[in-house]
C-alpha positions as CSV (number, residue, x, y, z in Angstrom):
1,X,32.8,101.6,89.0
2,X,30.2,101.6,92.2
3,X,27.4,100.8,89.5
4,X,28.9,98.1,87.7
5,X,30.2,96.2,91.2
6,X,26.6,96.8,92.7
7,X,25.6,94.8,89.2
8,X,28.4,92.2,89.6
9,X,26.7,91.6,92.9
10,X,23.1,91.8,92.2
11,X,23.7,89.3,88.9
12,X,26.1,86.8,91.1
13,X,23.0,86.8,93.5
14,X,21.3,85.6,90.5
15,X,23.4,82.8,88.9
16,X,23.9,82.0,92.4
17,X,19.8,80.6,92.7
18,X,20.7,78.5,89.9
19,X,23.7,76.2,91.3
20,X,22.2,73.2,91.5
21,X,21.5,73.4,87.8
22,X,25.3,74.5,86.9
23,X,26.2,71.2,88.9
24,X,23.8,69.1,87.1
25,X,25.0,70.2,83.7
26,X,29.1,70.0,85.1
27,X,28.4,66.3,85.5
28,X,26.3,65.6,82.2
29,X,29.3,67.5,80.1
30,X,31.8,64.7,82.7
31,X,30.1,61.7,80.7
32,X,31.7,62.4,76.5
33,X,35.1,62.8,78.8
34,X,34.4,58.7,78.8
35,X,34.6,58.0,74.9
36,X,37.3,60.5,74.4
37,X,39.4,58.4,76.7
38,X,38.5,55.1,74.7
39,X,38.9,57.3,71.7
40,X,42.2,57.8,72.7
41,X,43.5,55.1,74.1
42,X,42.3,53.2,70.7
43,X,44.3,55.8,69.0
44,X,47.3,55.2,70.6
45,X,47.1,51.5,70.6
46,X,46.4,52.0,66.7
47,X,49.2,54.0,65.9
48,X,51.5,51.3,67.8
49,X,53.3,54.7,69.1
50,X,53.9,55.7,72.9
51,X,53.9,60.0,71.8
52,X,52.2,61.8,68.7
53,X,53.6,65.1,68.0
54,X,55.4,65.4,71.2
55,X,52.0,64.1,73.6
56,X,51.7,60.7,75.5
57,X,48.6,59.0,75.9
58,X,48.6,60.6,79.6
59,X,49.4,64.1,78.3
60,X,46.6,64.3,75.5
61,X,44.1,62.8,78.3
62,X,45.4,65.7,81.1
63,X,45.2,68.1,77.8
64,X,41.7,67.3,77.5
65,X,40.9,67.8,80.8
66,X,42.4,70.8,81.0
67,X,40.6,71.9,78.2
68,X,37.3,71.6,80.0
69,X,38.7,74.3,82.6
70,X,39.7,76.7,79.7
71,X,36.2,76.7,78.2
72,X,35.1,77.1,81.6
73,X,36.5,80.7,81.6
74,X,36.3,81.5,77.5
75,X,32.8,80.0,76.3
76,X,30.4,82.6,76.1
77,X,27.2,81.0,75.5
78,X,24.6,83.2,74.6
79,X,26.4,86.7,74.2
80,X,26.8,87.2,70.6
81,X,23.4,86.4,69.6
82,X,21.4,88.2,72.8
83,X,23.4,91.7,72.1
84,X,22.5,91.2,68.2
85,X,18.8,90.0,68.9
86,X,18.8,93.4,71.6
87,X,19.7,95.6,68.1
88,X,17.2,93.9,65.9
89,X,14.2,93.9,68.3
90,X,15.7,98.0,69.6
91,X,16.5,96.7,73.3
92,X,19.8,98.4,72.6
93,X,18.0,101.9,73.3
94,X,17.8,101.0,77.1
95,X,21.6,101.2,77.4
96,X,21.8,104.5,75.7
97,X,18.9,106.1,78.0
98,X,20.4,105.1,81.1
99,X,23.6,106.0,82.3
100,X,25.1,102.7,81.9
101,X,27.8,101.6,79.3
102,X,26.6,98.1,77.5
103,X,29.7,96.5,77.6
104,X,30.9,97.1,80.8
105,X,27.0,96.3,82.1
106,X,27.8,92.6,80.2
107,X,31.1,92.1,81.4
108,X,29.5,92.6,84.8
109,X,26.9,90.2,84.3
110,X,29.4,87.6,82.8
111,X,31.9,87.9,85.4
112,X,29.2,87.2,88.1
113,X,28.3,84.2,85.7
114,X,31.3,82.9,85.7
115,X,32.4,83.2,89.2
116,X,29.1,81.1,90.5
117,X,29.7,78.4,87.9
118,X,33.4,78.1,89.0
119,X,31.9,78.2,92.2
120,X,29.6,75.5,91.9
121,X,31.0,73.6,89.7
122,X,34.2,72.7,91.6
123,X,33.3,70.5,93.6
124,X,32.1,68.0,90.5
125,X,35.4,68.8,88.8
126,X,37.9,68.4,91.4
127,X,36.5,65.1,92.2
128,X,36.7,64.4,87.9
129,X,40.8,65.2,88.3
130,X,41.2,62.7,91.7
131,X,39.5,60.3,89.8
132,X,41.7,61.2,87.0
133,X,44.7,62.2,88.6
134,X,46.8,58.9,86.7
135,X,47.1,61.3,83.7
136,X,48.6,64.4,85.5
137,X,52.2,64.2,87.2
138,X,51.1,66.9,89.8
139,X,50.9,70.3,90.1
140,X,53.2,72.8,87.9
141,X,55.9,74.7,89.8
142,X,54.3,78.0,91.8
143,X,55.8,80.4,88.5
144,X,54.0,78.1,85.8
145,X,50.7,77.8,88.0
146,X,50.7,81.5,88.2
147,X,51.2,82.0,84.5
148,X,48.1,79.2,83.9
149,X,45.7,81.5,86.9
150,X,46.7,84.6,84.2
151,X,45.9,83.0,80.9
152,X,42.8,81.4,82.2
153,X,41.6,85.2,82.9
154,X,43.0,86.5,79.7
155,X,41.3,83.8,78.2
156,X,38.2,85.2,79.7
157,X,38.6,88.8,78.5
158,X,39.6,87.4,74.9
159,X,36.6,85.2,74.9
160,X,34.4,88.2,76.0
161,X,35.1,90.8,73.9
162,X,34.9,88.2,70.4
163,X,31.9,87.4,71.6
164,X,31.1,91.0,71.7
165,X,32.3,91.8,68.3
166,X,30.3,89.1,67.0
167,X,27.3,90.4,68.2
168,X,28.4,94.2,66.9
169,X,27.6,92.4,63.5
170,X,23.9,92.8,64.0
171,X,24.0,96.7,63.6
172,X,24.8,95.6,60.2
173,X,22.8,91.8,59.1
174,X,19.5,91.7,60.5
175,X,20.1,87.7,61.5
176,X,23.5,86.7,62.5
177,X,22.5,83.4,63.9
178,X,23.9,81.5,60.8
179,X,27.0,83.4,60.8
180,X,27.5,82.9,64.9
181,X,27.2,79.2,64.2
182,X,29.6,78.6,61.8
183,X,32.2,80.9,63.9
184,X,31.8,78.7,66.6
185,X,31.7,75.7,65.2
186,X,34.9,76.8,63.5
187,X,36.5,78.1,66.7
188,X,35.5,74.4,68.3
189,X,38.1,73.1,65.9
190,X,40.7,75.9,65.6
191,X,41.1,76.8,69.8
192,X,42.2,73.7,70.1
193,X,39.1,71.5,72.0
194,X,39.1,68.8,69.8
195,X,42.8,68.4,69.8
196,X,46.3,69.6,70.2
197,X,47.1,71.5,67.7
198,X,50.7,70.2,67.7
199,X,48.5,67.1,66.0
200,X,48.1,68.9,62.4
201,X,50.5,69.1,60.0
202,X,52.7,71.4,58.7
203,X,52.2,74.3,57.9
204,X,48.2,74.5,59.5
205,X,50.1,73.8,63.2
206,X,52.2,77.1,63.0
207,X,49.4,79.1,60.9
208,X,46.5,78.3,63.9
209,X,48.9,79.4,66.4
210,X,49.4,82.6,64.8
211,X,45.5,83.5,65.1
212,X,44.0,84.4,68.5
213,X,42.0,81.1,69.0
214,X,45.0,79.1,70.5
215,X,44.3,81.3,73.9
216,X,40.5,80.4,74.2
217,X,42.1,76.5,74.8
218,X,44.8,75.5,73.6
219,X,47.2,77.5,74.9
220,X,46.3,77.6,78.7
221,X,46.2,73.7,78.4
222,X,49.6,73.2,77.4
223,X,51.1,76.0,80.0
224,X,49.9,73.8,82.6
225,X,51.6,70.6,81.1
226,X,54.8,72.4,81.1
227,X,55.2,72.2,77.7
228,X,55.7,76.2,76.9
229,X,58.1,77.9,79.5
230,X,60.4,80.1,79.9
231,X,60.5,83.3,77.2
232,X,58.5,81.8,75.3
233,X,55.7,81.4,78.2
234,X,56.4,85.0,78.5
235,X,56.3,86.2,75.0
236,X,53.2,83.8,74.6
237,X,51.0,85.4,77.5
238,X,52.0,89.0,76.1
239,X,51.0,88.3,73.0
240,X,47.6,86.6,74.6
241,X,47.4,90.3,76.2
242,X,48.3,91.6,73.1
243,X,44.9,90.3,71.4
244,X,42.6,90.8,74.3
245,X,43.7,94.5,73.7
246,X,43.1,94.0,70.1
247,X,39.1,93.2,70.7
248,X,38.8,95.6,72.9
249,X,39.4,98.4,70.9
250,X,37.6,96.4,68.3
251,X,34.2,95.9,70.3
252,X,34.5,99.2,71.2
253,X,34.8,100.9,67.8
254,X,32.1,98.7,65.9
255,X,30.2,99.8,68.8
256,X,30.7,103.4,68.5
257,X,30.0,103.0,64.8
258,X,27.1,100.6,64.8
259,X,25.5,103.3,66.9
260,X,25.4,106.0,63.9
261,X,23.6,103.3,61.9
262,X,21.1,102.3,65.0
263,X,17.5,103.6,65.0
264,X,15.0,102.8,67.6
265,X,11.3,103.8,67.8
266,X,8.8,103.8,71.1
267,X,8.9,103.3,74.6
């Protein structure tokens, strides 16, 4: 574990160099927030109803939002294709020469990524939810927040280890990027970042709730609104802990059996 903190350390170091740029791009990603409030809003006046599928106009706003903190901990730009381009071009074969597990090497690396651009970019987002704060009717009880803090980092985890599974599909197609685009584009729609899911009709609603996108976004989101408590806040963060598990093991065996298939020639 000493090796992979001194790399946690080293790589936050790093990303740390870089924090005016993860400001810059916090604030540019701030300006669609403007449009999908008119969107919204237009909606809503459209409609000529005050709630759709159980969401006010301020709760799908403050869902949105919130949204934006969820992909801060789940997006993984970046991962999927650089661990399949490191098969195809045989930069794989420095992980197995050293003494230094690949996946724990990129969690590393991610975690220290993540923690300076939470770092930096909190300052831009916390002044986005005062300006903002209309659409939010304060913060969740202590019990709730804590359950939010604990999907965000499940949400992580999940987010990490699909990525990582994605990428394991390069010991097998020689270019993935194709395939990693439509998956993404996809999981845009069904995590929930466009909207609630609560918004589609029966039966799609239940069906996307029942795959493991929900706790990339959506679910997180609506934990914080209050709108999942009790058992089933429980039942839904086991079940978020349940998947995380489920890649896990996953990344770990397509690992261990891309390697039988993996060849690499030269220094």
């Amino acid at each position: 574990m000493i090796k992979y903190l001194q790399i946690f350390r080293v790589s936050l170091s790093e990303r740390l160099a870089y924090r005016a740029d993860f400001m810059l791009a916090t604030v540019l990603r701030f300006l669609p927030m403007i449009t999908t409030i008119l969107l919204w809003q237009a909606v809503f006046t459209g409609s000529g109803q005050d709630e759709l599928s159980g969401f006010t106009y301020r709760n799908m706003i403050a869902y949105l939002l919130l949204v934006h903190i969820s992909r801060m901990f789940s997006s993984m730009p970046g991962l999927a294709t650089g661990i399949a381009r490191d098969i195809r071009d045989g930069n794989l074969k420095r992980y197995l020469l050293q003494p230094i597990d690949m996946q724990a090497y990129l969690l590393a690396y991610r975690g220290a990524h993540k923690v300076a651009y939470i770092a930096t970019a909190g300052l831009p987002y916390a002044g986005l939810f005062f300006l903002c704060r209309e659409f939010f009717d304060g913060f969740p009880e202590p019990p709730i927040l804590a359950a939010y803090v604990l999907s965000l980092l499940l949400a992580f985890l999940l987010g990490f280890f699909f990525e990582v599974c994605m990428g394991m599909v390069g010991f097998w197609f020689l270019e993935v990027t194709s395939l990693l685009y439509v998956v993404n584009t996809l999981n845009f729609f069904v995590s929930g970042q466009m909207f609630p899911l609560d918004l589609l009709p029966a039966p799609w609603a239940e069906l996307l709730k029942a795959l493991p996108f929900q706790y990339l976004a959506y679910f997180p989101a609506t934990v914080f609104l209050g709108k999942i408590e009790g058992w089933d806040l429980v039942r839904g963060l086991a079940v978020q802990a349940g998947w995380t598990l489920a890649f896990i093991l996953l990344a770990r065996w397509l690992y261990q059996r891309g390697l039988r298939r993996y060849s690499a020639f030269g220094s």
